[in-house]
C-alpha beads as a LAMMPS data file, in Angstrom:
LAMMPS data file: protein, C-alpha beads

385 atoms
384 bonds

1 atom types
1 bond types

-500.0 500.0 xlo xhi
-500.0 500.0 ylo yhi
-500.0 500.0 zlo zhi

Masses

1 110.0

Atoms # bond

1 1 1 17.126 -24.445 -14.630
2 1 1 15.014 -22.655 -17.412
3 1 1 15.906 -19.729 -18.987
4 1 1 14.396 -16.627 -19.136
5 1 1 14.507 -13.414 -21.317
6 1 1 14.793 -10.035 -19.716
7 1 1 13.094 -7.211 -20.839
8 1 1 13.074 -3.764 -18.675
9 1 1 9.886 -2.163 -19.267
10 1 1 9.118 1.479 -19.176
11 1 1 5.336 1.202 -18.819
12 1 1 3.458 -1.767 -19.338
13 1 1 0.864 -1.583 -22.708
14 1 1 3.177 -4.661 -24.117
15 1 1 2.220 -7.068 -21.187
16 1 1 -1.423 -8.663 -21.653
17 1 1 -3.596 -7.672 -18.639
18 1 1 -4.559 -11.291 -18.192
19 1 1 -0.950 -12.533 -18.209
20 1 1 0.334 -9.780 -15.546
21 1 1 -2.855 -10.074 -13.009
22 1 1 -2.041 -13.773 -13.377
23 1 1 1.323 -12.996 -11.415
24 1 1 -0.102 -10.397 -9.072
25 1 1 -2.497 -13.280 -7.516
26 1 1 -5.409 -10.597 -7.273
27 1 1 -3.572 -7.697 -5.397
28 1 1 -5.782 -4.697 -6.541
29 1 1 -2.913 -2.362 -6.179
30 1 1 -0.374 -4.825 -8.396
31 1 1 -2.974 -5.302 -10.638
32 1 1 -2.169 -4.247 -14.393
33 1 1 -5.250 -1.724 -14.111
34 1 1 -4.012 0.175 -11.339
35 1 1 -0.205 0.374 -11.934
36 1 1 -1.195 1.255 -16.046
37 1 1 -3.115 4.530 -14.552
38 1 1 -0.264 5.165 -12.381
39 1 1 2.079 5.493 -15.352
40 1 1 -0.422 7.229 -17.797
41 1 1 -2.031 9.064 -15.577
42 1 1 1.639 11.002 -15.019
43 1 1 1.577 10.665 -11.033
44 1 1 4.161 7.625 -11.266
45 1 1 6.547 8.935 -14.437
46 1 1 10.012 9.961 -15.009
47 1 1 8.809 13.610 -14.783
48 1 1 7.382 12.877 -11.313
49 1 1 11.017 10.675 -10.419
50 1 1 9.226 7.415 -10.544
51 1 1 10.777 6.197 -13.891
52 1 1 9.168 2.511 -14.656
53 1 1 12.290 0.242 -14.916
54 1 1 9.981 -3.149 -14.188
55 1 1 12.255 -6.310 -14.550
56 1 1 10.079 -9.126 -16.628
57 1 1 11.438 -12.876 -17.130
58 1 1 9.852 -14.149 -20.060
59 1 1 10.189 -17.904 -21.392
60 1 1 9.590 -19.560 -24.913
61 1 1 9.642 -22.838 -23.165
62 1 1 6.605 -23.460 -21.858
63 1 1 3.011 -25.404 -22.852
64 1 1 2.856 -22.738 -25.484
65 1 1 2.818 -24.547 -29.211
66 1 1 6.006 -23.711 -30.807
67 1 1 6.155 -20.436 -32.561
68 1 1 4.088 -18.509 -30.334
69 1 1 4.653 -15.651 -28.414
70 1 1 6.517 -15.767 -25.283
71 1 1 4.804 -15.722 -21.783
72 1 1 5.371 -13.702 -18.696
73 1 1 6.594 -16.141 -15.945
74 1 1 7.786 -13.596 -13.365
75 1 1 7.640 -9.471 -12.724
76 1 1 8.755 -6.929 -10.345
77 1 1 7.116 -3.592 -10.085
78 1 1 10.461 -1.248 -9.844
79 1 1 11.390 2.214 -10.236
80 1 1 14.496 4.141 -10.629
81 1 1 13.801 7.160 -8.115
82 1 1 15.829 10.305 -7.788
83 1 1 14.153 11.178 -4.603
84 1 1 12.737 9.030 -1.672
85 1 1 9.049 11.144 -1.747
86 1 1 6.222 8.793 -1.348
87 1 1 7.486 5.767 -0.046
88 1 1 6.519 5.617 3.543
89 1 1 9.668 3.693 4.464
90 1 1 12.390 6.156 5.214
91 1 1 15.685 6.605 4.030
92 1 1 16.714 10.809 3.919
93 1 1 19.017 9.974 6.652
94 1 1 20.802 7.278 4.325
95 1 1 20.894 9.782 1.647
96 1 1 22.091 12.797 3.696
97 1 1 24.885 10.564 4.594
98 1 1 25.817 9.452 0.844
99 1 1 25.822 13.332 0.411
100 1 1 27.885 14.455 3.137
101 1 1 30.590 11.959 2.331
102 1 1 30.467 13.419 -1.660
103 1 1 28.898 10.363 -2.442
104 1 1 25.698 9.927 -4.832
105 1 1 22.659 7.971 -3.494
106 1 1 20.211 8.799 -6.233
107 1 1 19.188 7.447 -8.667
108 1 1 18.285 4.404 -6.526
109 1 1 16.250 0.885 -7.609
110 1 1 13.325 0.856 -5.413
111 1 1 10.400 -2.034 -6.057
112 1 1 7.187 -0.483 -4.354
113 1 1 3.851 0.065 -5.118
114 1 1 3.811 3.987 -5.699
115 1 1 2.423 6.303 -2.795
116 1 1 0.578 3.392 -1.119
117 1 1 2.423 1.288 2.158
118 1 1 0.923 -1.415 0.926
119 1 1 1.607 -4.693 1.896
120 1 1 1.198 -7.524 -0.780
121 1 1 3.984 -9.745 -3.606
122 1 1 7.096 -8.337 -4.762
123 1 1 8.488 -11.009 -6.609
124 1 1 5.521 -11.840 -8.770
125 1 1 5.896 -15.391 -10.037
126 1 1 3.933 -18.240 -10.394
127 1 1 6.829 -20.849 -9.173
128 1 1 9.802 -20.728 -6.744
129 1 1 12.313 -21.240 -9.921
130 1 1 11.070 -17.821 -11.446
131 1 1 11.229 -16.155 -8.493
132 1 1 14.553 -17.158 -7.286
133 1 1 15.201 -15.601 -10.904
134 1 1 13.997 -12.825 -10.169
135 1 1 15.855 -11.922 -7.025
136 1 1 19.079 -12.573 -8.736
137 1 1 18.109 -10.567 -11.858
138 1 1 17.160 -8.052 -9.497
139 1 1 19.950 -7.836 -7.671
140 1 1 22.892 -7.874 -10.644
141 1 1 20.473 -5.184 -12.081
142 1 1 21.103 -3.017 -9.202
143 1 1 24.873 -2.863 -9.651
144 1 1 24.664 0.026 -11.365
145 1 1 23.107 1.831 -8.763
146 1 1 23.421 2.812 -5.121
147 1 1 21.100 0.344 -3.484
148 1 1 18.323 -1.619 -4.335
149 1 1 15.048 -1.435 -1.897
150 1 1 11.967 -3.977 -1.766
151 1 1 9.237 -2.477 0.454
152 1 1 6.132 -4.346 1.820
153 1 1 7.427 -7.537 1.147
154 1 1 5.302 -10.594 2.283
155 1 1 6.966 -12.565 4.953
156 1 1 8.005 -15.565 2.652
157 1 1 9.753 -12.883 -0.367
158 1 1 11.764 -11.212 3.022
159 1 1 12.970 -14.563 3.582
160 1 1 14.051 -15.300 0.150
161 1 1 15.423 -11.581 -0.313
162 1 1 17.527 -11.915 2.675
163 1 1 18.958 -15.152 1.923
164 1 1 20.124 -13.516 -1.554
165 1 1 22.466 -10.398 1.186
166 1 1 20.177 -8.442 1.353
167 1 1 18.964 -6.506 5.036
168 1 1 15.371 -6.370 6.431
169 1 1 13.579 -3.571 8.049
170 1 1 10.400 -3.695 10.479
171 1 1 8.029 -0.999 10.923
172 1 1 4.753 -1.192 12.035
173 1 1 1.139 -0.636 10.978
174 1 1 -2.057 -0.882 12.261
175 1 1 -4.479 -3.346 10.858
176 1 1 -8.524 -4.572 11.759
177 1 1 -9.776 -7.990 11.724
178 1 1 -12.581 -9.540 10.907
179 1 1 -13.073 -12.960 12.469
180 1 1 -16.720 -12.896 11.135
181 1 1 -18.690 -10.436 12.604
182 1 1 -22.246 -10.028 11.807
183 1 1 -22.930 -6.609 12.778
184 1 1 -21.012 -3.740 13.795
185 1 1 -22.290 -4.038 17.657
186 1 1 -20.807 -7.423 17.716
187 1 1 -17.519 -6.448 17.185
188 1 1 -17.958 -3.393 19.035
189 1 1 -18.934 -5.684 21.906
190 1 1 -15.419 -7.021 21.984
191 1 1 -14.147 -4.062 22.800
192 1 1 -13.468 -3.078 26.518
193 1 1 -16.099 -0.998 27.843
194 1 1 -14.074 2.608 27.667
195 1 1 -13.246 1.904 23.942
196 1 1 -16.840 0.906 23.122
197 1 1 -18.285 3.901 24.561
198 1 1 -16.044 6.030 23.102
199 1 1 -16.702 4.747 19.188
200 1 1 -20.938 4.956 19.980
201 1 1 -19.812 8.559 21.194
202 1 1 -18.097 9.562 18.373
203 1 1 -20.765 7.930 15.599
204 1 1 -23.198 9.508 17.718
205 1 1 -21.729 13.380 17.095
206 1 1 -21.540 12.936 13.703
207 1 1 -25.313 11.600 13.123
208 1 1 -26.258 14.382 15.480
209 1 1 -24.807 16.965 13.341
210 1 1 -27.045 15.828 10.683
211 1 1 -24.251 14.016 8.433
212 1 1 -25.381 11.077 6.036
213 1 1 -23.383 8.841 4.058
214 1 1 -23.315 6.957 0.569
215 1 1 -20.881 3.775 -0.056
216 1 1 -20.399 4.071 -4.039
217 1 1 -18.952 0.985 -5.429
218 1 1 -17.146 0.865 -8.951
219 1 1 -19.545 2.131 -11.781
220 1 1 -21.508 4.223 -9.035
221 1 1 -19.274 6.803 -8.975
222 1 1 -20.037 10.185 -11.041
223 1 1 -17.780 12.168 -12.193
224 1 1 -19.034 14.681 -10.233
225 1 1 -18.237 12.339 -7.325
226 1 1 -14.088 12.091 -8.465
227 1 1 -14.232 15.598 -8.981
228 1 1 -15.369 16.464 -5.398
229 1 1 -12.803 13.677 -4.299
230 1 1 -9.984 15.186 -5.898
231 1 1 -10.700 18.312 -4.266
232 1 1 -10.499 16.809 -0.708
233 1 1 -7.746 14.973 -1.418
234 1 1 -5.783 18.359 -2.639
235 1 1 -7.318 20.344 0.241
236 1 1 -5.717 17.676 2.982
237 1 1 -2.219 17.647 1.369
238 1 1 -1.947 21.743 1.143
239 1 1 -3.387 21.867 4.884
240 1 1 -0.161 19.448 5.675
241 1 1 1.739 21.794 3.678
242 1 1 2.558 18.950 0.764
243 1 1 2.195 18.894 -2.414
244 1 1 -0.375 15.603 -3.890
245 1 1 1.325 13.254 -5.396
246 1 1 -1.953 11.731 -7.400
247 1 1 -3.908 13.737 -9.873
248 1 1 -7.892 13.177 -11.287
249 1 1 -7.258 11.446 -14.381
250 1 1 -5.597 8.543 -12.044
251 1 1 -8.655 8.612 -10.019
252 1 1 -10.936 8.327 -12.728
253 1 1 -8.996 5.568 -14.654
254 1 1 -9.551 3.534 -11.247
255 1 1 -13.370 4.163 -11.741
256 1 1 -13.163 2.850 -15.253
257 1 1 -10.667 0.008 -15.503
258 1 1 -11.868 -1.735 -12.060
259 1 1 -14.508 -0.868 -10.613
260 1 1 -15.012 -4.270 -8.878
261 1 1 -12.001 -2.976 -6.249
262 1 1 -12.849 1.082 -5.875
263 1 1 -15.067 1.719 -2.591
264 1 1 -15.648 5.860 -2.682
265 1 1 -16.869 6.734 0.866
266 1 1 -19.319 9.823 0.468
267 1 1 -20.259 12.233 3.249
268 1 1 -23.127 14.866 3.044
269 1 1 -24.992 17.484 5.084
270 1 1 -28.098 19.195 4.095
271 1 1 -27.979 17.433 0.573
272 1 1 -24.308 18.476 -0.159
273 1 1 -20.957 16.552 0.369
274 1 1 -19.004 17.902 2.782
275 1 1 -16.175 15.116 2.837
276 1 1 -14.776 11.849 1.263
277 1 1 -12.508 9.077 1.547
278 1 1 -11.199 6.521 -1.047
279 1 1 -10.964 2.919 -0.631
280 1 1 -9.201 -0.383 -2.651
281 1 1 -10.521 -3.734 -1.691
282 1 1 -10.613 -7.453 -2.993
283 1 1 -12.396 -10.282 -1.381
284 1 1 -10.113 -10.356 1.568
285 1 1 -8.420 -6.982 2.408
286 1 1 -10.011 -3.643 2.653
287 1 1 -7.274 -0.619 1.938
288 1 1 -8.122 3.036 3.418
289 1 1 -6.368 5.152 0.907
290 1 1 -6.871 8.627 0.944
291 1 1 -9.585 11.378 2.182
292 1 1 -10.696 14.782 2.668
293 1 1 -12.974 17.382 3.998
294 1 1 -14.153 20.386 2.409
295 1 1 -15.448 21.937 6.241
296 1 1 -14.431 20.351 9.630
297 1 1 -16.728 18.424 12.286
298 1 1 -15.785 16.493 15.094
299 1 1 -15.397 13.016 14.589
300 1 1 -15.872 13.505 11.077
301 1 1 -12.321 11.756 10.181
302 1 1 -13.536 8.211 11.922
303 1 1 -16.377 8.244 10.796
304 1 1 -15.589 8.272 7.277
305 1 1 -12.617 6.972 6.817
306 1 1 -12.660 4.062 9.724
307 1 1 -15.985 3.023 10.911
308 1 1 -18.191 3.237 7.692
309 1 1 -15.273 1.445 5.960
310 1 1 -15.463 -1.123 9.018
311 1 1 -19.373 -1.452 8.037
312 1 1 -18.593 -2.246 4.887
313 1 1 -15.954 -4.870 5.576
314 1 1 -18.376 -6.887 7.827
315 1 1 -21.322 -6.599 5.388
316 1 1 -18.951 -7.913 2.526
317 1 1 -17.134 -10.768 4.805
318 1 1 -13.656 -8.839 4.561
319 1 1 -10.893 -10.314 6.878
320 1 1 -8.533 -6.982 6.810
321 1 1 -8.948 -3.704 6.767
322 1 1 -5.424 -2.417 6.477
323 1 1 -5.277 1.661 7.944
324 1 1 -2.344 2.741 6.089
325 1 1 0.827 3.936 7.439
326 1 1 1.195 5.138 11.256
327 1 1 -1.923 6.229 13.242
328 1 1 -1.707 5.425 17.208
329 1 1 -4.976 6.671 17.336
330 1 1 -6.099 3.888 15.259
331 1 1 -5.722 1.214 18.189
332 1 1 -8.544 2.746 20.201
333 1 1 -11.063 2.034 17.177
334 1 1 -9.934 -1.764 16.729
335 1 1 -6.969 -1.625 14.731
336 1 1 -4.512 -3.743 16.043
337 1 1 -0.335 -3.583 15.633
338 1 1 1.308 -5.165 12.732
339 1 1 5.048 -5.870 11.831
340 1 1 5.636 -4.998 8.136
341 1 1 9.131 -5.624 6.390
342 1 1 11.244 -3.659 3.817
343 1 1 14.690 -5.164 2.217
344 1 1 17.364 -3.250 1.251
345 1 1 20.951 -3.675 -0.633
346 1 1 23.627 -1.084 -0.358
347 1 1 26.282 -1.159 -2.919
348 1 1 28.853 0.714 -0.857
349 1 1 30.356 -2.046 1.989
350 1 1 31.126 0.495 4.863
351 1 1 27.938 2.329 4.240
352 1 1 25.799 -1.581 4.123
353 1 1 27.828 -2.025 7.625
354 1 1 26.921 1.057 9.030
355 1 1 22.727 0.802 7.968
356 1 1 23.140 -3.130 8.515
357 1 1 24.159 -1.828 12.701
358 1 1 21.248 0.815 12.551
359 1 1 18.551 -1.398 11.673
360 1 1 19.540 -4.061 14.408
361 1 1 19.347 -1.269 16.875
362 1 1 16.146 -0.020 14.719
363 1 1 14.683 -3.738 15.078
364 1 1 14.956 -3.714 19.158
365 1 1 12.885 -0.124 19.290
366 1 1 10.518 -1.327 17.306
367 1 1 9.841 -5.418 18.953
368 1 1 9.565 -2.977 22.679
369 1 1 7.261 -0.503 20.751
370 1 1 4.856 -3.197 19.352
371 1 1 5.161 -5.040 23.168
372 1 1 4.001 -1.823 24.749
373 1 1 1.052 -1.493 22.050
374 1 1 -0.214 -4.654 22.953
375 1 1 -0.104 -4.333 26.310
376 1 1 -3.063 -1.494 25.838
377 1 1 -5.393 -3.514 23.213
378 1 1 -8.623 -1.881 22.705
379 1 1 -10.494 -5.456 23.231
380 1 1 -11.387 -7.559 26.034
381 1 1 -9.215 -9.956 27.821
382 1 1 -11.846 -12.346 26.684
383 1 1 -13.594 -11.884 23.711
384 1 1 -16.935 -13.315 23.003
385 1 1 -16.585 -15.028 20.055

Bonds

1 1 1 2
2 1 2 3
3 1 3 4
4 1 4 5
5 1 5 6
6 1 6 7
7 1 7 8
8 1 8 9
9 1 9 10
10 1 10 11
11 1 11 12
12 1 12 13
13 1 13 14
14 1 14 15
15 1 15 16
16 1 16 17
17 1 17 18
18 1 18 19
19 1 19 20
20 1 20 21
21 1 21 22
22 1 22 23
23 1 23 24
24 1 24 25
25 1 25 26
26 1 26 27
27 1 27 28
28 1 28 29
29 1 29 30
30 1 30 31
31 1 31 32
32 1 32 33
33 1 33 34
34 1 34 35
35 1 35 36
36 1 36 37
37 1 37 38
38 1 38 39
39 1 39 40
40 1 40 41
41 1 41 42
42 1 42 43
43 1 43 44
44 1 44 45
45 1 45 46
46 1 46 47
47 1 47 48
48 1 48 49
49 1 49 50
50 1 50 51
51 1 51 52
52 1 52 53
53 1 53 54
54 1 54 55
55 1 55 56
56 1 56 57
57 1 57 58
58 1 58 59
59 1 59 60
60 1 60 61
61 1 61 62
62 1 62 63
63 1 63 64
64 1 64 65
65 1 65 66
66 1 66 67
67 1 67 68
68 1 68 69
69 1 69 70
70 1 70 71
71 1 71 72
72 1 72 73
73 1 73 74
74 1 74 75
75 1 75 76
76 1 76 77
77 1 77 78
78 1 78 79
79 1 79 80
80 1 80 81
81 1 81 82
82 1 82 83
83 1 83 84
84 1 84 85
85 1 85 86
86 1 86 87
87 1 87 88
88 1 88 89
89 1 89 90
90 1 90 91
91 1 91 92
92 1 92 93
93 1 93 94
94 1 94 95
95 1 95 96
96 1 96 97
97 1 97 98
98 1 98 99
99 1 99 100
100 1 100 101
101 1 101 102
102 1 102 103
103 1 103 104
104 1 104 105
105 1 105 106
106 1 106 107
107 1 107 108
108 1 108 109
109 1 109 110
110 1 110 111
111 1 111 112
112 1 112 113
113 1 113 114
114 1 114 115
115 1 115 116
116 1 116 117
117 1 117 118
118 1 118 119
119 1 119 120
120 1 120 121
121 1 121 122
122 1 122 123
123 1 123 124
124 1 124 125
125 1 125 126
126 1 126 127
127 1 127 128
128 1 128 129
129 1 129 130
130 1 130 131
131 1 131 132
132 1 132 133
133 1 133 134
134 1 134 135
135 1 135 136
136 1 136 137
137 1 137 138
138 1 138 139
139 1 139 140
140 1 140 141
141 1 141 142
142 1 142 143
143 1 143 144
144 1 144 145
145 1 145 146
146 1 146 147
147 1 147 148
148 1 148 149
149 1 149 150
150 1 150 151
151 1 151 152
152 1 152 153
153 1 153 154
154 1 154 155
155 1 155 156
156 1 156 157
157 1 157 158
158 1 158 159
159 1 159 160
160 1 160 161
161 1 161 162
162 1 162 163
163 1 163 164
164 1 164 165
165 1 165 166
166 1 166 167
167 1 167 168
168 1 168 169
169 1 169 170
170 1 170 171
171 1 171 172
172 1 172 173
173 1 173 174
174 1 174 175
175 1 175 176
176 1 176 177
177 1 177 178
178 1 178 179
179 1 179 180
180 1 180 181
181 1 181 182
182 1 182 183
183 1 183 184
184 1 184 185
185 1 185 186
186 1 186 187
187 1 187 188
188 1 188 189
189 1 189 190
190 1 190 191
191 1 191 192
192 1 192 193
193 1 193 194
194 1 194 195
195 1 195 196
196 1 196 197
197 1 197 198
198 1 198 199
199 1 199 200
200 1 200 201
201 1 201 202
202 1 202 203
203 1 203 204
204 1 204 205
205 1 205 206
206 1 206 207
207 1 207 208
208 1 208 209
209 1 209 210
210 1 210 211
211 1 211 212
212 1 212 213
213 1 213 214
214 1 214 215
215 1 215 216
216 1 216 217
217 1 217 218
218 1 218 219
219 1 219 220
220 1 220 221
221 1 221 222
222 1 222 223
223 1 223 224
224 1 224 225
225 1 225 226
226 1 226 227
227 1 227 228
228 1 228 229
229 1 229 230
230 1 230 231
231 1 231 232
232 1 232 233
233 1 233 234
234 1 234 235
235 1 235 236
236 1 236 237
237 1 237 238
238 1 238 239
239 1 239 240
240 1 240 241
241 1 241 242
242 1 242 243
243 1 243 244
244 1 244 245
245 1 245 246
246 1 246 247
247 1 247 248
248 1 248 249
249 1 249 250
250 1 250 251
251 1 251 252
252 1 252 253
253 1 253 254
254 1 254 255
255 1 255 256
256 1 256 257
257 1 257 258
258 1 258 259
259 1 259 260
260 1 260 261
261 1 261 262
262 1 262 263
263 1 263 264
264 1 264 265
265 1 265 266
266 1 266 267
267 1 267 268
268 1 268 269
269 1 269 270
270 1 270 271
271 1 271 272
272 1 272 273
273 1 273 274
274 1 274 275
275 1 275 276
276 1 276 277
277 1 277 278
278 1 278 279
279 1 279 280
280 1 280 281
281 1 281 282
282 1 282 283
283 1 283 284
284 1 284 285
285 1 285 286
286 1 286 287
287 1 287 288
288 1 288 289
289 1 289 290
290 1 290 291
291 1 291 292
292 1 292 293
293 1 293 294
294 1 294 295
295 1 295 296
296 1 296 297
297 1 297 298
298 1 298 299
299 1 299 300
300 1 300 301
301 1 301 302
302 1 302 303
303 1 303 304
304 1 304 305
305 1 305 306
306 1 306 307
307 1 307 308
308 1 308 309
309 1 309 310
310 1 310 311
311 1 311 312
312 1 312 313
313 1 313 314
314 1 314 315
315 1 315 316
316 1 316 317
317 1 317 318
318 1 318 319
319 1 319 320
320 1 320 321
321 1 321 322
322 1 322 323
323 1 323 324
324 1 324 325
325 1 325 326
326 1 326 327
327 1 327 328
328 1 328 329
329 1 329 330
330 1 330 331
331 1 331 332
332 1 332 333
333 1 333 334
334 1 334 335
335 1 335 336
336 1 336 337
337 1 337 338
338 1 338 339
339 1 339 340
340 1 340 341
341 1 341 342
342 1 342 343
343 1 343 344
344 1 344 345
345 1 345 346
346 1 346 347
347 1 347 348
348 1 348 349
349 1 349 350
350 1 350 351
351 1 351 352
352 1 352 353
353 1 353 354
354 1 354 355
355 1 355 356
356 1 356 357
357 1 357 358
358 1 358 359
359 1 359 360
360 1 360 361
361 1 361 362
362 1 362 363
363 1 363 364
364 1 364 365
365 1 365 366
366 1 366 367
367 1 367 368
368 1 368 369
369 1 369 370
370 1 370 371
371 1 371 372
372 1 372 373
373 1 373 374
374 1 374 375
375 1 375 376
376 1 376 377
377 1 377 378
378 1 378 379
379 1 379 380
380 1 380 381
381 1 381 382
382 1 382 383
383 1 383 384
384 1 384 385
């Protein structure tokens, strides 16, 4: 068995780009680019309760010639949080527990990508070695805490993360596929006939109203355009009575450190935009992110945010176009039910019993809920394919 260095890192200038995005296999949201504007921007900070405590394993013994530097071999993306804001996998009734019985549940260890229920790596490691490491670092780390959480796990990391004590958690998503459609009236001819009509009626109100649209890639973006964006996106969180967790510098580093993986969904009437909606995307996965509208119009919301996206996907070969967190009324536009995991450690035993008999309770709602979704997919019995 190697051995490997830990360092705890508080943001992430001392880890090569190159190195790190090695680990991250691609993820646009892991990338070094993305999670470096979350920490300078402010949005993901101490100040904000999202103090950067990422665990590194580094290792001198490698192909490097002797005297050099030492490499990266495995990461994970954590944060000491004194709040459970942002996260998307909930927890206030664990806390309000810890607090009624005078005990303390934050600060707590929580590995996540900030603000986004995001599925993708955890444990990012380019061998199994390193990222059995990593679990065990992880989880001896955590001592010192009340509980250790790993949300959005892939399947394989849930696997390896219980194995190592600790419990899993299923929610449920809703995500579009892509089996190679050529045109967005090929997939909408898999639909049943109800659900197609309904999508041609909704595009159809919003082109009647006289609403056009611009797909900005990367460097396309003006500032004027993350400006307006920034706007919508504050106007939608103090309509829901929030307060927004992201700010326009962190926009705007997105637009200038990768570009290759920003898709800014414009909408306009009579020459002016009137609404917007941001998107991440690699080769294979599409993520809707965030929008907003500065006036409403009916259908406006599906328009931008689901089916211009869904254009884009099948012009650019995408496979997935994950829809974020919750959203029945995403199955009638082609979004289908997914099971995503969390993993979680409690320190305290009685309390670990007491969550460990919730969540198989928990895990029974949720297999029946995903059953009854099915059971009312928006496509045919038998798609033409």
């Amino acid at each position: 068995m190697p051995k490997f260095e830990l360092r705890v890192l508080d943001e992430l200038s001392s880890v090569d780009a190159a190195d790190w995005n090695r680990l991250s296999g691609g993820h646009p949201m892991l990338s070094h680019e993305f999670l470096h504007a979350m920490h300078q921007s402010g949005c993901a900070s101490a100040d904000s309760g999202w103090l950067p405590q990422f665990l590194t394993l580094w290792d001198k013994t490698g192909p490097e010639p002797a005297g050099a530097p030492a490499r990266i071999k495995a990461a994970m993306p954590l944060y000491l949080k004194s709040h459970s804001y942002g996260e998307y996998v909930f927890d206030w009734a664990w806390a309000d527990a810890y607090h009624r019985h005078g005990l303390a549940y934050y600060p707590k260890l929580l590995a996540a990508i900030p603000f986004s229920p995001v599925s993708g790596p955890r444990l990012l490691a380019l061998d199994d070695t390193a990222r059995a490491a990593l679990v065990d670092t992880a989880l001896a780390f955590a001592q010192n805490t009340s509980s250790l959480h790993v949300l959005f796990p892939q399947p394989q990391e849930a696997v390896l993360l219980r194995s190592a004590g600790m419990m899993l958690r299923s929610s449920v998503q809703f995500h579009w596929n892509n089996p190679g459609y050529a045109s967005f009236e090929q997939f909408l001819s898999q639909m049943s006939r109800d659900k197609r009509k309904k999508i041609r009626q909704e595009r159809r109100r919003v082109g009647d109203a006289g609403v056009h649209f611009r797909r900005l890639r990367g460097n396309e973006i003006q500032e004027s355009d993350w400006a307006f964006f920034a706007r919508c996106y504050r106007r939608t969180y103090r309509e829901h009575h929030s307060t927004p967790y992201l700010n326009l510098e962190f926009f705007q580093r997105l637009g200038r450190t990768m570009p290759g993986n920003v898709l800014l969904i414009m909408a306009e009437l009579d020459g002016q935009p009137i609404a917007s909606a941001l998107n991440l995307y690699s080769q294979e996965t599409l993520y809707g992110r965030y929008w907003g509208a500065m006036q409403y119009l009916p259908c406006l919301h599906f328009e931008t945010c689901y089916y211009q996206a869904l254009e884009f996907c099948i012009e650019e070969k995408i496979k997935v176009f994950e829809g974020g967190a919750q959203g029945e009324h995403k199955l009638a536009r082609g979004f289908l039910p997914v099971r995503t995991l969390s993993a979680h450690w409690l320190a305290h035993p009685e309390f670990s019993d007491a969550v460990e008999r919730f969540l198989e309770r928990e895990h029974q709602g949720i297999e029946r809920y995903v059953d009854e979704l099915t059971e009312h997919s928006p496509y045919k019995d038998t798609p033409d394919r």
